[in-house]
Biopython code that builds the backbone (N, CA, C, O; Angstrom):
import numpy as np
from Bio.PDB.StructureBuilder import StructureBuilder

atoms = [
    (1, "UNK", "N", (-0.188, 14.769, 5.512)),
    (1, "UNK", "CA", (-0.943, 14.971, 6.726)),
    (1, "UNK", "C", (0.002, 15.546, 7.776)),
    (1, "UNK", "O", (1.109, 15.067, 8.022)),
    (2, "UNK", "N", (-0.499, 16.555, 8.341)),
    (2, "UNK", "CA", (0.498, 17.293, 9.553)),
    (2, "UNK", "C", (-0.175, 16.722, 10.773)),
    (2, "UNK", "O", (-1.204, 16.051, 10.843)),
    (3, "UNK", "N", (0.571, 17.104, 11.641)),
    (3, "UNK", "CA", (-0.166, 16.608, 13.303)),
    (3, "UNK", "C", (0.963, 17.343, 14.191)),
    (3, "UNK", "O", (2.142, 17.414, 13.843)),
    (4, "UNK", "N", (0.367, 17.956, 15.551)),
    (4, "UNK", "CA", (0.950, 18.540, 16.201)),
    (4, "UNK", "C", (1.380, 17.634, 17.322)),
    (4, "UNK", "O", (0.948, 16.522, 17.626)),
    (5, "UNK", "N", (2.378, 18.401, 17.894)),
    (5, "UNK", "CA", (2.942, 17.774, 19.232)),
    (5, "UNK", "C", (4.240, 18.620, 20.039)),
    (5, "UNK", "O", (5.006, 19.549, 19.782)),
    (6, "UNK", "N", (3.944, 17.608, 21.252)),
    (6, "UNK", "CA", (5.018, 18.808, 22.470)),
    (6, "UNK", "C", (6.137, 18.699, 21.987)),
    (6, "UNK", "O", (6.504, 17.608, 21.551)),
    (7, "UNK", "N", (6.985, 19.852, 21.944)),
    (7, "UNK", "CA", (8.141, 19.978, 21.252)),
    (7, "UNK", "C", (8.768, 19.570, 23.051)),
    (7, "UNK", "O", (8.616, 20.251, 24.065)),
    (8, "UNK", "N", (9.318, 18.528, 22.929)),
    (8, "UNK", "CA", (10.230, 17.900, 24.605)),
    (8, "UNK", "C", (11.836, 18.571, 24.377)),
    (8, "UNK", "O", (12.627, 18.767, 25.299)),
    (9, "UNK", "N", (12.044, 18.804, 23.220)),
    (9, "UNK", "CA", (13.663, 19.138, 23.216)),
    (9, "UNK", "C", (13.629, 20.667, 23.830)),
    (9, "UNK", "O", (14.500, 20.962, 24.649)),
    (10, "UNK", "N", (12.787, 21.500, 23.508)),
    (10, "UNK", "CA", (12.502, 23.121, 24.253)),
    (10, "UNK", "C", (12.322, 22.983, 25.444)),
    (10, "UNK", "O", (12.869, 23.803, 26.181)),
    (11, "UNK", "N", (11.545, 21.968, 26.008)),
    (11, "UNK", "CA", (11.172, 21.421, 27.466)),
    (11, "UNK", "C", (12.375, 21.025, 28.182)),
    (11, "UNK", "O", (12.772, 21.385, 29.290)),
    (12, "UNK", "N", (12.867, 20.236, 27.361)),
    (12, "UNK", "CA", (14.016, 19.945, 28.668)),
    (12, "UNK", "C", (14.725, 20.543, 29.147)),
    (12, "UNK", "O", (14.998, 20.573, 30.346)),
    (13, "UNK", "N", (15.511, 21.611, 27.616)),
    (13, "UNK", "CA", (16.183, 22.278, 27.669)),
    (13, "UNK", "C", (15.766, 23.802, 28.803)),
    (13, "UNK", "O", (16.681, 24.558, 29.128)),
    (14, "UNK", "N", (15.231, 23.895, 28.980)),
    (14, "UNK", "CA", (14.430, 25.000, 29.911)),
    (14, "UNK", "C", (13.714, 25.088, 31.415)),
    (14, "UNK", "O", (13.519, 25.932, 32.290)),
    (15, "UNK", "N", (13.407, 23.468, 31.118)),
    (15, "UNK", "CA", (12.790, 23.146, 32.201)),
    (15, "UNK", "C", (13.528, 23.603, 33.549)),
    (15, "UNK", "O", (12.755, 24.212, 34.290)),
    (16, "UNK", "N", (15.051, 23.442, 34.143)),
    (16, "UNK", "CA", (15.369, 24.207, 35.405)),
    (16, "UNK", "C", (15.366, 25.863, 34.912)),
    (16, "UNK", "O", (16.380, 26.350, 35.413)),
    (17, "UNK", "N", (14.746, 26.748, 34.253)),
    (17, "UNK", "CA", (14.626, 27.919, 34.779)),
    (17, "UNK", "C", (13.817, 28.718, 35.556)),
    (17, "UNK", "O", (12.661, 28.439, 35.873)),
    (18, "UNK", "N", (14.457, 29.765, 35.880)),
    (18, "UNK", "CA", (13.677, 30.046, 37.353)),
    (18, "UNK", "C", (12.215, 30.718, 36.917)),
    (18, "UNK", "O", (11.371, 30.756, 37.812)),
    (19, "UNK", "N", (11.859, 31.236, 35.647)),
    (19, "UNK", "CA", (10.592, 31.561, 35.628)),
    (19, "UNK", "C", (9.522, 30.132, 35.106)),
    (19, "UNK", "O", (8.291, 30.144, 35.098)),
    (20, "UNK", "N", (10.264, 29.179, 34.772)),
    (20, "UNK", "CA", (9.592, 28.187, 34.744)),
    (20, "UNK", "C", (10.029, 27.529, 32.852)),
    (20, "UNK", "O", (10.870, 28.121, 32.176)),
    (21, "UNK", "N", (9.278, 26.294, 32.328)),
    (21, "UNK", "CA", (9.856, 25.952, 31.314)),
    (21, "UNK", "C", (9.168, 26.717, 30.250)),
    (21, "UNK", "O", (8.185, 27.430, 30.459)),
    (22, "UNK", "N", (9.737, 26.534, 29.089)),
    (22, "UNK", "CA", (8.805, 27.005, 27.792)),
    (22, "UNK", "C", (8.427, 25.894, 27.369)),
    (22, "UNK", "O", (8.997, 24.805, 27.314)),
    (23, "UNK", "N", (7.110, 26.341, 26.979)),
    (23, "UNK", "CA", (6.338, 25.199, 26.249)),
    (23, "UNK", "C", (6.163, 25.310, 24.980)),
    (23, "UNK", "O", (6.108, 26.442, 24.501)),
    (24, "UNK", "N", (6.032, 24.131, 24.123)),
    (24, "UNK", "CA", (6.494, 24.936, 22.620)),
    (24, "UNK", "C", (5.166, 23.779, 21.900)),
    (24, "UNK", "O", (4.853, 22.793, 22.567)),
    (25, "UNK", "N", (4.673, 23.965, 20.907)),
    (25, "UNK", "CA", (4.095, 22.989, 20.226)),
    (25, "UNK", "C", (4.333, 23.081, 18.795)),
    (25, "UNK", "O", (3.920, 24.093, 18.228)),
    (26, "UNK", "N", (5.058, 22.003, 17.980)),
    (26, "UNK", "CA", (5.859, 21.845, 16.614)),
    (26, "UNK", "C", (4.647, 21.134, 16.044)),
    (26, "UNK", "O", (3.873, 20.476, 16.739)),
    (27, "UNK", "N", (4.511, 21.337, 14.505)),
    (27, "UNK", "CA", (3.595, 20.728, 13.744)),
    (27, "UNK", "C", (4.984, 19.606, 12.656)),
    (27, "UNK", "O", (5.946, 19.975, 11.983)),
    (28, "UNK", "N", (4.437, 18.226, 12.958)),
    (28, "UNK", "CA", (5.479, 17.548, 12.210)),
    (28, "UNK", "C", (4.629, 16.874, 10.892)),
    (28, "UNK", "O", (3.415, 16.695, 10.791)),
    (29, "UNK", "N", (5.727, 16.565, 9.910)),
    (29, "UNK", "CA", (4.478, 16.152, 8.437)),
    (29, "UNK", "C", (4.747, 14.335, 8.604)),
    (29, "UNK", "O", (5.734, 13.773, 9.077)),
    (30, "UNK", "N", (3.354, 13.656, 7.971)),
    (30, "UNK", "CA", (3.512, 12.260, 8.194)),
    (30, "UNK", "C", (4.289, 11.821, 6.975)),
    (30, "UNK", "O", (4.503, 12.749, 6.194)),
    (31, "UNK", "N", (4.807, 10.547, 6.579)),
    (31, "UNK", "CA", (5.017, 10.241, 5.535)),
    (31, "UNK", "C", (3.398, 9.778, 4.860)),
    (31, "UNK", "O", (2.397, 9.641, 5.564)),
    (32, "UNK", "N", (3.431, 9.608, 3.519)),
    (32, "UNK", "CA", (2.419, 8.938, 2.814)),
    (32, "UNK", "C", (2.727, 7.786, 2.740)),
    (32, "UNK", "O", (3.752, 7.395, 2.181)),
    (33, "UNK", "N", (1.508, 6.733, 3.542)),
    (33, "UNK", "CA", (1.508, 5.464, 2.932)),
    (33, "UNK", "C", (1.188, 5.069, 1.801)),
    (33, "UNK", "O", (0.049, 5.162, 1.342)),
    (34, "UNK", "N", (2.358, 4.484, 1.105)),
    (34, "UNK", "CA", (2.280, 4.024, -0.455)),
    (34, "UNK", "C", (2.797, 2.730, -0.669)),
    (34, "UNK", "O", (3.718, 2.292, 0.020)),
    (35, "UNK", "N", (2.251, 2.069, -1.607)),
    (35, "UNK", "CA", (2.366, 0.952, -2.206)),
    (35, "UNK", "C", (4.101, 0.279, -2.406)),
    (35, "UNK", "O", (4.687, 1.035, -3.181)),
    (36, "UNK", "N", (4.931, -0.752, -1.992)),
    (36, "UNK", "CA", (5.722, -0.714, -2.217)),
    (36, "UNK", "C", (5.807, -1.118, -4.126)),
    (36, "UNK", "O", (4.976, -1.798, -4.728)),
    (37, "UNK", "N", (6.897, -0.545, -4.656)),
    (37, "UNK", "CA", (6.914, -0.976, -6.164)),
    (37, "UNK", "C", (8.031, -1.518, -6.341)),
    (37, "UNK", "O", (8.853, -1.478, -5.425)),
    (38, "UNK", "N", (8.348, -2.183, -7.613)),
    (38, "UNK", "CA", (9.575, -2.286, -8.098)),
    (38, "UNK", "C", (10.212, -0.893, -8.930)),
    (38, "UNK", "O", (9.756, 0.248, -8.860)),
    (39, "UNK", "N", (11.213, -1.281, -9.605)),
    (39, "UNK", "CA", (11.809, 0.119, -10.192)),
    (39, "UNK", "C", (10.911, 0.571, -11.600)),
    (39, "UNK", "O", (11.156, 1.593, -12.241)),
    (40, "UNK", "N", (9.740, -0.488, -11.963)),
    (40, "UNK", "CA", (9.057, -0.196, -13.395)),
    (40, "UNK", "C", (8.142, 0.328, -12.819)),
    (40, "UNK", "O", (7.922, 1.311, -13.527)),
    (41, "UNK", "N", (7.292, 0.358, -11.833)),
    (41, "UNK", "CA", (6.446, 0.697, -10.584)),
    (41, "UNK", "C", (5.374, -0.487, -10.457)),
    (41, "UNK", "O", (4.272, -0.017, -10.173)),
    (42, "UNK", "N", (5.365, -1.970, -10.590)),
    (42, "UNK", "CA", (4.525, -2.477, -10.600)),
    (42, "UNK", "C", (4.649, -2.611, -9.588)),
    (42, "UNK", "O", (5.808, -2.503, -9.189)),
    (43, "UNK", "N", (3.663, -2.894, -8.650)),
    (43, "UNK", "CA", (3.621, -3.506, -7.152)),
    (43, "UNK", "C", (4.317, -4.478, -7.225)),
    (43, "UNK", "O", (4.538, -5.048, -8.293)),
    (44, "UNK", "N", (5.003, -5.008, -5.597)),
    (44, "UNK", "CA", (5.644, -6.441, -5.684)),
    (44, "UNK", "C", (4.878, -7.199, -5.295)),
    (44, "UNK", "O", (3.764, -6.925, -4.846)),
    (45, "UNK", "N", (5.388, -8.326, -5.415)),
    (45, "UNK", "CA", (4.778, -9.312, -4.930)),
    (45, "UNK", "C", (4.360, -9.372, -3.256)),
    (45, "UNK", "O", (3.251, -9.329, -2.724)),
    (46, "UNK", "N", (5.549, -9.475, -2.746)),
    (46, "UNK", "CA", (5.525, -9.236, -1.096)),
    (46, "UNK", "C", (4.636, -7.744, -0.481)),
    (46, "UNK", "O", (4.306, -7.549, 0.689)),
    (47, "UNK", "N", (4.459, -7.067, -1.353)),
    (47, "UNK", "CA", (4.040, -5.715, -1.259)),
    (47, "UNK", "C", (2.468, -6.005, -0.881)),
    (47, "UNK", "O", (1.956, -5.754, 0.211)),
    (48, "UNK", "N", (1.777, -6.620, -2.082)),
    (48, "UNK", "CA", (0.540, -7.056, -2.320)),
    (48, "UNK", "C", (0.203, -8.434, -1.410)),
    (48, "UNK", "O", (-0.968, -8.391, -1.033)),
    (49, "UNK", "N", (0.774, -9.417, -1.040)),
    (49, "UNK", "CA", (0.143, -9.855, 0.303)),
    (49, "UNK", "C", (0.329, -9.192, 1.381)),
    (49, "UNK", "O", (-0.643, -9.119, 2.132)),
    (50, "UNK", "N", (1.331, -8.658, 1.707)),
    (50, "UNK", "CA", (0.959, -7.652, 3.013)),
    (50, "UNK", "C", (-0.008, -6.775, 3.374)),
    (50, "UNK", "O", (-0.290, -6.319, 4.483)),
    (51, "UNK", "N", (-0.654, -6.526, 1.912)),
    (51, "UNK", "CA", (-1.900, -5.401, 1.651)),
    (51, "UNK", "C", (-2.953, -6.602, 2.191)),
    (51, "UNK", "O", (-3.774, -6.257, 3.041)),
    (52, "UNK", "N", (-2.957, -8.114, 1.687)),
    (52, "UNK", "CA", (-3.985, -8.116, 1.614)),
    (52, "UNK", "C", (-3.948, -8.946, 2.961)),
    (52, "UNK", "O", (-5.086, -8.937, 3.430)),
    (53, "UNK", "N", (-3.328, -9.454, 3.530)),
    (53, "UNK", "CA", (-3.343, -9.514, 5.133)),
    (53, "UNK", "C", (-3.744, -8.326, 5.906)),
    (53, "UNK", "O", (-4.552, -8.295, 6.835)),
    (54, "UNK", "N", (-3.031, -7.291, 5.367)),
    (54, "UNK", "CA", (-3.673, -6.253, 6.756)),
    (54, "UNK", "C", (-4.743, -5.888, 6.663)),
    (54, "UNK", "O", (-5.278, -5.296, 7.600)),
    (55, "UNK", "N", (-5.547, -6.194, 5.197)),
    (55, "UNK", "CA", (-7.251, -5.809, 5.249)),
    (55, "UNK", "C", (-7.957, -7.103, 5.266)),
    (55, "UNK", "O", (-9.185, -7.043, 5.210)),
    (56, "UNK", "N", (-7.334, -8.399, 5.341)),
    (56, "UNK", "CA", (-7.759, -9.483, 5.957)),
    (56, "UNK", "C", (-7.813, -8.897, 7.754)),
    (56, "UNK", "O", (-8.775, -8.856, 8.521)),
    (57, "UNK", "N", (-6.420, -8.519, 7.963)),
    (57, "UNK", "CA", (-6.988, -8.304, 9.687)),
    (57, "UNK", "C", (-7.428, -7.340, 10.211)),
    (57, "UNK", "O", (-7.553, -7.365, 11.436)),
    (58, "UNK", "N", (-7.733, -6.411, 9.623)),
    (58, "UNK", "CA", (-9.315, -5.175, 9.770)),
    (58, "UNK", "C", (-10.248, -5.872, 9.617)),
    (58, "UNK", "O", (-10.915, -6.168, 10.608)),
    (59, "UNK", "N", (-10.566, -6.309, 8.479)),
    (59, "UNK", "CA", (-12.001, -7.150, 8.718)),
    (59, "UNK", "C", (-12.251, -7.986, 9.359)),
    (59, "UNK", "O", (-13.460, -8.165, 9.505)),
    (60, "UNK", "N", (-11.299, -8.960, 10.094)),
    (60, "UNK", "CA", (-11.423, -9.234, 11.028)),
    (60, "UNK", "C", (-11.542, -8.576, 12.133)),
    (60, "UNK", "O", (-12.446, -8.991, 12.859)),
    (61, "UNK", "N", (-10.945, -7.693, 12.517)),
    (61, "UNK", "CA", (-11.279, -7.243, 13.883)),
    (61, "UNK", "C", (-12.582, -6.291, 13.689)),
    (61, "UNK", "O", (-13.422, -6.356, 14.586)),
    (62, "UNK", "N", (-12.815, -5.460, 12.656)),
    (62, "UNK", "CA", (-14.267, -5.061, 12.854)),
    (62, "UNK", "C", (-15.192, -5.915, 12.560)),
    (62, "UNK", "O", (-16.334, -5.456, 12.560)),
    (63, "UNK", "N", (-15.039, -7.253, 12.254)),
    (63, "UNK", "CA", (-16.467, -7.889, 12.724)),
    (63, "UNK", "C", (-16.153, -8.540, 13.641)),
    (63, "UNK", "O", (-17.124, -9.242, 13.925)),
    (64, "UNK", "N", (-14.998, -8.812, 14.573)),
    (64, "UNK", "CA", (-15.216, -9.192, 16.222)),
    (64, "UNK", "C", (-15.774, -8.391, 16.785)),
    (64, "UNK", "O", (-16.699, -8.581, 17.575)),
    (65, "UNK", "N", (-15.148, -7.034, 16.369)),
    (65, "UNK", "CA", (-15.871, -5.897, 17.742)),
    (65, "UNK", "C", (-17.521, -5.733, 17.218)),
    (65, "UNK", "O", (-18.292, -5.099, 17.939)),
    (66, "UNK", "N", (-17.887, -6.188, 16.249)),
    (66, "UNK", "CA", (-19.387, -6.146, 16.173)),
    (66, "UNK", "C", (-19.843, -7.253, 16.649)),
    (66, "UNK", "O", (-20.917, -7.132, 17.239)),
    (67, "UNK", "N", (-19.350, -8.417, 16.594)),
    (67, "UNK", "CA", (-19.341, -9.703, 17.464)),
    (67, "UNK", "C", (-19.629, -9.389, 18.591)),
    (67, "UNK", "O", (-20.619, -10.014, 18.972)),
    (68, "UNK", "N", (-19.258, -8.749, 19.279)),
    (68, "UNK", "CA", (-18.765, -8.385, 20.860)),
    (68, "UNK", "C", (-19.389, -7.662, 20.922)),
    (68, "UNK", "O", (-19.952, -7.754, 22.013)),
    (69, "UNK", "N", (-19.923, -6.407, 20.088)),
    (69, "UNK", "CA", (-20.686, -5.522, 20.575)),
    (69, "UNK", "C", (-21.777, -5.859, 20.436)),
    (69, "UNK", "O", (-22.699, -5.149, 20.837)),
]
sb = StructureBuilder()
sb.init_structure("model")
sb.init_model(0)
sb.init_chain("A")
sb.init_seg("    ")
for serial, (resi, resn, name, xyz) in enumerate(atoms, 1):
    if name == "N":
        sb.init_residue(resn, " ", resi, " ")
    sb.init_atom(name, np.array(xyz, "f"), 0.0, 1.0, " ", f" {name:<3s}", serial, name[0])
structure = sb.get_structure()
């Protein structure tokens, strides 16, 4: 997944000139979220409750905010 953003290092660098700064916009790549493994690739242990806490706490929070809403 790519996603764009203000390139600030062109900005700063420019920013006191007298016709004004350059503005630049850089496309940076995300990493892929992946499963942690061991070296055979089975998931770990610690890997797989962390999975299943963080979709324990999505489902929690989307049925508060339907709660609430």
């Amino acid at each position: 997944m790519r996603f764009q953003k203000f390139d600030l290092h062109t900005y700063n660098q420019t920013k006191d000139l007298p016709g004004g700064p350059v503005y630049a916009v850089v496309e940076e790549e995300l990493a892929d979220i992946e499963m942690i493994t061991d070296d055979e690739g089975n998931p770990t242990r610690g890997g797989l409750i962390g999975y299943a806490l963080a979709y324990a706490l999505m489902a929690g929070f989307v049925g508060m905010m339907f709660y609430i809403l």
